[in-house]
C-alpha positions in Angstrom: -22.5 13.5 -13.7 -19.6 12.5 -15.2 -18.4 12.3 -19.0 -16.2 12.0 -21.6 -15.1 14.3 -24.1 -11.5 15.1 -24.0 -11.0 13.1 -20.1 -13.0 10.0 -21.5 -9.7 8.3 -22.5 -8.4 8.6 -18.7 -11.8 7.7 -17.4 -12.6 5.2 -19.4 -9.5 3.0 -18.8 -10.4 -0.5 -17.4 -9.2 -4.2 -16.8 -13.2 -4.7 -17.2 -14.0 -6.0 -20.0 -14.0 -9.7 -21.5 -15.4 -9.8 -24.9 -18.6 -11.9 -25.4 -17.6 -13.4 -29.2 -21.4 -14.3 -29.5 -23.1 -11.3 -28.7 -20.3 -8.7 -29.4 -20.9 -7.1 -26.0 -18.5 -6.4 -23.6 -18.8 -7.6 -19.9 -17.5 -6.7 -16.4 -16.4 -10.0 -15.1 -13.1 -8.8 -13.6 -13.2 -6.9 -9.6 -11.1 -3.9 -10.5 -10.5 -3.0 -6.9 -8.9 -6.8 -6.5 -9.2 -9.0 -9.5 -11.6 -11.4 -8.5 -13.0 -13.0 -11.8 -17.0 -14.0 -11.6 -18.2 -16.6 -13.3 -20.6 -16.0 -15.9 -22.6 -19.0 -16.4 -23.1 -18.8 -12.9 -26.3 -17.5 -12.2 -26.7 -16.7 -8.7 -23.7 -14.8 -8.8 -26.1 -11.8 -10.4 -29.0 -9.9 -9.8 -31.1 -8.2 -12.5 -32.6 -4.1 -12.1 -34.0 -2.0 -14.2 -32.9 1.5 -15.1 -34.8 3.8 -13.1 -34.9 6.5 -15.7 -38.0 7.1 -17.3 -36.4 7.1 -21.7 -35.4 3.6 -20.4 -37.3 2.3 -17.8 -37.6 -0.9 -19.9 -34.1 -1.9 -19.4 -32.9 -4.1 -17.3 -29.0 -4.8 -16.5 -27.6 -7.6 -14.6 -25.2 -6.7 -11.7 -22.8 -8.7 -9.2 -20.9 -7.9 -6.2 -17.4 -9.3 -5.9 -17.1 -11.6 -2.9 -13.5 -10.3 -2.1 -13.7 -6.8 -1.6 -17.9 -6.4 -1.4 -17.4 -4.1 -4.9 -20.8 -3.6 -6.7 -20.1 -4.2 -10.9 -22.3 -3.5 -13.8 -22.2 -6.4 -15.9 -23.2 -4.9 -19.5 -20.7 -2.2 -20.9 -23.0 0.2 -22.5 -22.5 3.3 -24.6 -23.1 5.4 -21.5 -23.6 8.6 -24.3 -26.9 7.1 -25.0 -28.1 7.4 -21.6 -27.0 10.9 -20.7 -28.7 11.9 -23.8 -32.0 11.7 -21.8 -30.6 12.1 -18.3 -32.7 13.9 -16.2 -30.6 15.3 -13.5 -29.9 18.0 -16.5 -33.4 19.3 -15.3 -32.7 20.3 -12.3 -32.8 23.8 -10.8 -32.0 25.8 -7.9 -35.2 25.3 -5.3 -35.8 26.5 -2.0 -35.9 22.4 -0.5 -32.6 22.4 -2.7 -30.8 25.5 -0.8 -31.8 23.4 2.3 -29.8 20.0 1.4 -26.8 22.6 -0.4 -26.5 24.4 2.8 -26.0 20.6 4.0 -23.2 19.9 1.6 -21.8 23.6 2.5 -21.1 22.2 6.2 -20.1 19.1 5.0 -17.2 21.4 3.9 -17.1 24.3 6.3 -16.5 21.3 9.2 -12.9 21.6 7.4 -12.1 24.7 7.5 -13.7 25.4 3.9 -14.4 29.2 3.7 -15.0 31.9 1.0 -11.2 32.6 0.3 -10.5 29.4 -0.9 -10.5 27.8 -3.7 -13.1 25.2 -4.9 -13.7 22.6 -7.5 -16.6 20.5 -8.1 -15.2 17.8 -10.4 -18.4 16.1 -12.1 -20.4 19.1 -11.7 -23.7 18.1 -13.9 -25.5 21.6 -14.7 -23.6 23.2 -12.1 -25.7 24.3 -9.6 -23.9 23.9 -6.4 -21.2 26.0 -8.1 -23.7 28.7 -8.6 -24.9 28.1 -5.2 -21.8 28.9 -3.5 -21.0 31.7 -6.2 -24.3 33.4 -5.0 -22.7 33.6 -1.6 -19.7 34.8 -2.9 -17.2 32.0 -3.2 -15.5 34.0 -6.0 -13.0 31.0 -6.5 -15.7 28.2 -7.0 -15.2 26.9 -10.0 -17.0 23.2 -11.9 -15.8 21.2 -14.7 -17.8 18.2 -16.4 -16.7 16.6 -19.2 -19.8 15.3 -20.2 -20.8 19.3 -20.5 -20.6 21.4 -23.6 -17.7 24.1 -23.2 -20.4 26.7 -22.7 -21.8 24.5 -19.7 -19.1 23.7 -17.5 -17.0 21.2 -20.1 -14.3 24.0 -20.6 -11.4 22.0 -19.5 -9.2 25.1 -19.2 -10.8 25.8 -16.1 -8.8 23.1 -14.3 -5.5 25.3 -15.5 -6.8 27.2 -12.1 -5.2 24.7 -10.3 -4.2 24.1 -7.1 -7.4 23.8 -5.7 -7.9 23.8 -1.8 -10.8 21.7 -1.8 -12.6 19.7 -4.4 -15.6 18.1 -4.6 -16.5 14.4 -6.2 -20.1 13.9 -5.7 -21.6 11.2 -6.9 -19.1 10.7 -9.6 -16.9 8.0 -8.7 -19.3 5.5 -9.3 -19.9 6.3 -13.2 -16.0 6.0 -14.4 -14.4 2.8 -14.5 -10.9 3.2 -13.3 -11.3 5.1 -10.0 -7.6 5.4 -9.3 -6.9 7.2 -13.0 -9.3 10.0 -11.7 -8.3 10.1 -8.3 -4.5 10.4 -9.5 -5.6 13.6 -12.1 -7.4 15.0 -9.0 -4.9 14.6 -6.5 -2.9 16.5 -9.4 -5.6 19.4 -9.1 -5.3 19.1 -5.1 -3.0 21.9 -3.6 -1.0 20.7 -0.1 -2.8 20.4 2.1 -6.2 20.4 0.6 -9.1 18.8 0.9 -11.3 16.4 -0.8 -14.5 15.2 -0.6 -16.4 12.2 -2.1 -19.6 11.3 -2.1 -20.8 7.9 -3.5 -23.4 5.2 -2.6 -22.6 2.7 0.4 -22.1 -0.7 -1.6 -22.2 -2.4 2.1 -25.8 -1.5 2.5 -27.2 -2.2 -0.7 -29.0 -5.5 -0.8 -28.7 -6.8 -4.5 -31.8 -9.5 -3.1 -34.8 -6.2 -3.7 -34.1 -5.0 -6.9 -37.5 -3.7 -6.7 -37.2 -1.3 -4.0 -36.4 2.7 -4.8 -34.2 2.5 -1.8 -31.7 0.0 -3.5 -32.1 0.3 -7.1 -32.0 4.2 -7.1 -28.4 3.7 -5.3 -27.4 0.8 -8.0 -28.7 2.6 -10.5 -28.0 0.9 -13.3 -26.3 1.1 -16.5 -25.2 4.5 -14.8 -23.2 3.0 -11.7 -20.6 1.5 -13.3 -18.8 0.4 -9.7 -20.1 0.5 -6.1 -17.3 0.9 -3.4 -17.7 0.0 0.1 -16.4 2.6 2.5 -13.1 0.5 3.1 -12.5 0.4 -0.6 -12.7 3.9 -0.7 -10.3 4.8 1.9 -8.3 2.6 0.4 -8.0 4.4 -3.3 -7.6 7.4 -1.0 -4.7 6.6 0.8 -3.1 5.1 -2.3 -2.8 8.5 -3.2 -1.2 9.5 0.1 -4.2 11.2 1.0 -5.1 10.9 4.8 -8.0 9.9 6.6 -10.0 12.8 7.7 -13.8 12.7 8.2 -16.9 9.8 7.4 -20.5 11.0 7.1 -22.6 7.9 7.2 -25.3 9.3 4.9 -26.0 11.3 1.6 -26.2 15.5 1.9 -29.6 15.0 1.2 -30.9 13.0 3.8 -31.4 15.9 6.5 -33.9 15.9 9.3 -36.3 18.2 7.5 -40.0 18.0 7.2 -39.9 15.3 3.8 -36.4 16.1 2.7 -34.6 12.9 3.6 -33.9 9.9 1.4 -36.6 7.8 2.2 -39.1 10.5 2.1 -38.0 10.8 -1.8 -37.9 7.0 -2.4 -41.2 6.9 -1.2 -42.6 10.0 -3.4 -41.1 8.2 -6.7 -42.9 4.5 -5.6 -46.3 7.0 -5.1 -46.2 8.1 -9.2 -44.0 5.8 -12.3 -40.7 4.5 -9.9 -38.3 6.4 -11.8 -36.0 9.8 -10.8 -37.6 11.8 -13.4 -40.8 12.8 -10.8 -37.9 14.6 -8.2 -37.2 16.7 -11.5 -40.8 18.0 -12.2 -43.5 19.5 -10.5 -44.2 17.9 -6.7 -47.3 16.4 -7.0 -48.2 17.8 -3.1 -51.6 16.7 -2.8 -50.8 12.9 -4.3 -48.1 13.1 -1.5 -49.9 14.2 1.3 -52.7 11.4 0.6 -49.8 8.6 1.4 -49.7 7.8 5.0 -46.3 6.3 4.0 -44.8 9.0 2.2 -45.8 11.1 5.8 -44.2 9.1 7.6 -41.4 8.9 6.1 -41.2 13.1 5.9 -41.4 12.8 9.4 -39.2 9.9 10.6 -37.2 8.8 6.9 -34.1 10.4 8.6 -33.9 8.3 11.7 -34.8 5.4 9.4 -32.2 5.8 7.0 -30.6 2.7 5.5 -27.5 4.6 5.1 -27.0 3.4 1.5 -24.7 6.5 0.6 -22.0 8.2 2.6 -19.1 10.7 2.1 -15.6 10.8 3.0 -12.7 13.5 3.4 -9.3 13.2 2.8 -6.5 15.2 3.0 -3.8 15.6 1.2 -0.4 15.9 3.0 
């Protein structure tokens, strides 16, 4: 998750918006990866999803994907405050089936060298429970920061004084700010020498804008949330703007393992089983309504080898 407070003015920064004199609302019609302009009044240029979060599952926001650079954009600019109030992702708690996936992410890491002396940042840390995961194994140095947190709650900016970091972590973050190289230049200020990053963010590539109506697209779109969706080549592309090198691709989320039901499909399948929205991976695992699906089985079984590989991580280095 991913805020403002005293970063918004950095995050927020955009060549987004054209102002809609009749409505008063502002609009994404402008690629900011390559300034392809989309027509408005052309119609078949958007799709329409809803929000897939329960407070506003009556939403729906129109989204387009510039034919240049394959960049998912959020039409509507929204007052994104509003929907954080009633995020659910601020539920969420350390689980056993969460250890699993965390010890996932933990590799993810460890492939590059990441190990308990070092230090760690996860930039967009939500509630922090990674953080806390890799505290409880003693990563002494792991720190999080979120702006959208209160200073008690990981929002204490001072934290990032602690800089250099040897690795940081953007997951699922890149997505919700509009100007991807203003972060990536105030992280690649965090970054020591030599250091590591890594970013995990939906696949725009595999997202087909034509189901709107399918978990396993609009959870990635997830509008008004996502405010751009980068293709893999986009993202190496901010990354090596910043002099960052090519290190590692991992073709799917940290959460799409092999495990009995803990794969992305699996999930996808669970939320179609109760209301559609993400709020039901936040409560109580309805096990029996589960174990009646003969799709949500299979999926637990075979969802990994099905993947539609509509998120994926990279690592970079800094030189």
């Amino acid at each position: 998750m991913i805020g403002d407070n005293s970063h918004l003015s950095l995050l927020s920064q955009t060549n987004v918006a054209s102002l809609d004199s009749t409505k008063s609302i502002q609009k994404r019609l402008q690629c900011s990866i390559c300034d392809y302009c989309v027509d408005e009044k052309d119609n078949s240029a958007f799709a329409t999803f809803f929000c897939n979060v329960r407070a506003f599952r009556e939403e729906k926001f129109q989204v387009w994907r510039c034919p240049k650079c394959q960049t998912i954009h959020c039409l509507d600019v929204v007052d994104l405050s509003h929907y954080y109030a009633k995020y659910p992702f601020t539920q969420a708690v350390i689980t056993w089936p969460l250890k699993i996936l965390y010890k996932n992410l933990h590799q993810q890491l460890a492939k590059h060298g990441f190990s308990q002396h070092h230090s760690f940042l996860d930039y967009g840390c939500g509630t922090g429970l990674f953080v806390n995961y890799l505290q409880q194994r003693n990563f002494v140095r792991a720190y999080g920061y979120d702006p959208y947190a209160s200073k008690e709650n990981f929002g204490d900016a001072t934290v990032l004084e602690k800089a250099p970091f040897d690795y940081i972590l953007l997951q699922d973050v890149i997505e919700h700010v509009e100007n991807p190289s203003v972060l990536l230049a105030e992280l690649n200020s965090l970054l020591a020498p030599g250091g590591y990053i890594l970013i995990g963010t939906p696949n725009a590539a595999n997202l087909d804008l034509s189901q709107p109506h399918i978990s396993d697209f609009y959870n990635a779109v997830h509008v008004p949330y996502h405010l751009h969706i980068y293709t893999r080549n986009v993202v190496e592309f901010l990354g090596k703007n910043q002099g960052w090198e090519f290190v590692d691709f991992f073709d799917r989320a940290f959460h799409d393992t092999p495990w009995f039901g803990l794969n992305t499909r699996a999930w996808n399948q669970y939320q179609r089983l109760l209301d559609g929205t993400i709020n039901v991976v936040f409560q109580p695992l309805q096990l029996k309504t589960a174990l009646l699906s003969h799709k949500f089985l299979f999926y637990a079984i075979f969802g990994y080898w099905l993947s539609l590989h509509t998120e994926m991580s990279i690592m970079f280095r800094k030189s």
